[in-house]
N, C-alpha and C positions, 0 to 999 in steps of 0.2 A: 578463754580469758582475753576479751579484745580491750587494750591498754588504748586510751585518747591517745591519737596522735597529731599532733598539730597538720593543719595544710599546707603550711610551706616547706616541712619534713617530708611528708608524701611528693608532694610536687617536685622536688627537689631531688628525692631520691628514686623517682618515673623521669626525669631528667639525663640525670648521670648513673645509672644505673650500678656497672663496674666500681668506680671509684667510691661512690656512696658505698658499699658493699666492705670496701679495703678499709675507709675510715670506721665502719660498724666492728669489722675484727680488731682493729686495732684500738679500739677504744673501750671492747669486752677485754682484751688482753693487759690493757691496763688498770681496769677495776680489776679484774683475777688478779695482777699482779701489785695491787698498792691492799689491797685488801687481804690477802695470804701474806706479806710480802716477803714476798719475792720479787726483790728489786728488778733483777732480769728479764722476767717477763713484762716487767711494767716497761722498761727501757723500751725492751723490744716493741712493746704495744703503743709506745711516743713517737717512735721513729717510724712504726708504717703508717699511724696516724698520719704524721707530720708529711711522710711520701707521698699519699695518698691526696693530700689535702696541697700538696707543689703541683701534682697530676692534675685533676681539677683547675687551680688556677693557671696552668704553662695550658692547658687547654684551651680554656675562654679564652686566653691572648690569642692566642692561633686565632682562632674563632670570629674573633672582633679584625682582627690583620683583615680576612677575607672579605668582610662585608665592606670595609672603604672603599669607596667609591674613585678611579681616578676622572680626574677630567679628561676629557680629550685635547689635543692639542692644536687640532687646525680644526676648524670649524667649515660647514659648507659655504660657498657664497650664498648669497641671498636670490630668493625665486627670481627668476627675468618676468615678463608678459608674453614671453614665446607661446605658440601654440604648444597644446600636449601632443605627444608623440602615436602615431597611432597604437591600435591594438594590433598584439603580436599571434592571435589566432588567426592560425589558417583557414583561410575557405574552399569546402570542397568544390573541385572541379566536378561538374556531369558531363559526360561524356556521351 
């Protein structure tokens, strides 16, 4: 029985793997738990929802920290008209 599932739910959960995963239990733990109910496990299934879904976003911050770019802070002087310097390969001697 293959259920439609949107593309951005696939995409998204081939993304974050792990965490997709903790919010799927904890959001089966809360229907089990609002639909039996059993308050308890619904809680319980709010709060790893909720864990799971802090995880994911304290992630992407991280994530996004790493990609800024800083600038540099002393830049090179600018080219002179000097000659290039020569090439640094050796020539063999015969001997």
């Amino acid at each position: 029985m293959n259920l439609p599932v949107p593309r951005f739910l696939r995409a998204l959960y081939r993304k974050e793997p792990i965490s997709s995963f903790i919010v799927l239990v904890g959001a089966v733990d809360m229907v089990m738990g609002g639909v039996g109910e059993r308050w308890s496990l619904f809680s319980l299934g709010l709060v790893v929802t909720l864990l799971a879904v802090a995880l994911r976003w304290w992630q992407g911050q991280k994530s996004q920290e790493m990609v800024i770019e800083t600038k540099p802070r002393r830049y090179l002087p600018p080219s002179t008209s000097r000659q290039p310097l020569p090439m640094l390969t050796q020539e063999r001697r015969r001997s």
